[in-house]
N, C-alpha and C positions, 0 to 999 in steps of 0.2 A: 177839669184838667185843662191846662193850657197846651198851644202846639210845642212850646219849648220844653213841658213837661213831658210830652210825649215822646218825644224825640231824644230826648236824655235817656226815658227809659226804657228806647229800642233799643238805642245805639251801647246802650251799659249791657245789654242781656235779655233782656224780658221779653219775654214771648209770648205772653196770654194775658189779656185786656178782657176784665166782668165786668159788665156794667158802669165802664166808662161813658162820660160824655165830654166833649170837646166842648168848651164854652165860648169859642171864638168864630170866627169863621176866618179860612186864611189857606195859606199854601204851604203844602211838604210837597218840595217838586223834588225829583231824581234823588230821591229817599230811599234804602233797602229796607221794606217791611218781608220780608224772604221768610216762609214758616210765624209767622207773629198770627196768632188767633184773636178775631174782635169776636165778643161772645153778647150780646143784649148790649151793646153799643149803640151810641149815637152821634153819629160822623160827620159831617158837613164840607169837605174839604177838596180844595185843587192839589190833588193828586200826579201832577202828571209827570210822565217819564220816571217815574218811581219802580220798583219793581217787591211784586206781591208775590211770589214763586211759593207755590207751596202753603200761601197762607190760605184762615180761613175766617170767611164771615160769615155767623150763626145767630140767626134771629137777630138781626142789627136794624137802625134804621141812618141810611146811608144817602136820604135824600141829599139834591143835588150837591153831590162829590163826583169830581171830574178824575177820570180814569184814560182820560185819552194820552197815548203812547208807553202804557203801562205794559209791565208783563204779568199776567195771570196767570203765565202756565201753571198747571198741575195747585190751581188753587180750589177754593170749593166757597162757592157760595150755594148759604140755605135760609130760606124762610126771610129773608130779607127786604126790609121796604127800598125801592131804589127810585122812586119818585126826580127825577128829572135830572139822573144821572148821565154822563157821558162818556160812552168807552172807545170813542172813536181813534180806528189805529191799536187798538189795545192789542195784545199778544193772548188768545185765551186758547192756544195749543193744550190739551189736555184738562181744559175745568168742568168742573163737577157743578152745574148749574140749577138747583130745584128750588121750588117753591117760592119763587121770590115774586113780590110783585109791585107792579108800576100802576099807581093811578087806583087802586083798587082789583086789578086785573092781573091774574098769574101770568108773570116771562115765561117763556120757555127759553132753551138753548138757541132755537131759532130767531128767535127776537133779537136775542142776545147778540147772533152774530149779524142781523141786521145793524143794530148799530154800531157796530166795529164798523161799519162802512160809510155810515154817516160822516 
């Protein structure tokens, strides 16, 4: 799927992504993916000033997708590869952070909010 295909089919309605893969690499900046579910996804993407409110990413691999000055609140990431991702500045008020891991090595929420600070 391309990013223009993507973005057609947030912005038409769609809110649940199985086994997408992004075949570019590129930017969705100041995007609403607001409730949009990535399910076994593979994402690659600059992100930023986008807001994810309410989404959710499940067993995805999100290597480096840049998330800085996103808002996450009340998002939920699980199970997820985030291999040299960046969330700095991110808004993650309320997320649901488990099983996700960098490098081979499970995140924790603490992690997580270490790099909001980066």
């Amino acid at each position: 799927m391309t990013i223009k295909t993507l973005k057609d089919l947030v912005s038409s309605g769609e809110k649940h992504f199985k086994r997408v893969e992004i075949t570019e690499y590129g930017k969705i900046r100041n995007f609403n993916f607001s409730e949009v579910i990535f399910e076994e996804c593979m994402l690659s993407l600059d992100f930023t000033g986008s807001s994810f409110r309410s989404a959710k990413f499940i067993n995805s691999n999100i290597k480096n997708s840049i998330f800085s000055e996103t808002d996450l609140s009340n998002s939920e990431f699980f199970n997820n590869s985030i291999d040299a991702c960046v969330f700095r500045n991110a808004n993650i008020e309320g997320i649901i952070f488990l099983k996700n891991t960098q490098y081979s090595s499970e995140n924790t929420i603490e992690d997580l909010e270490e790099m909001v600070k980066k």
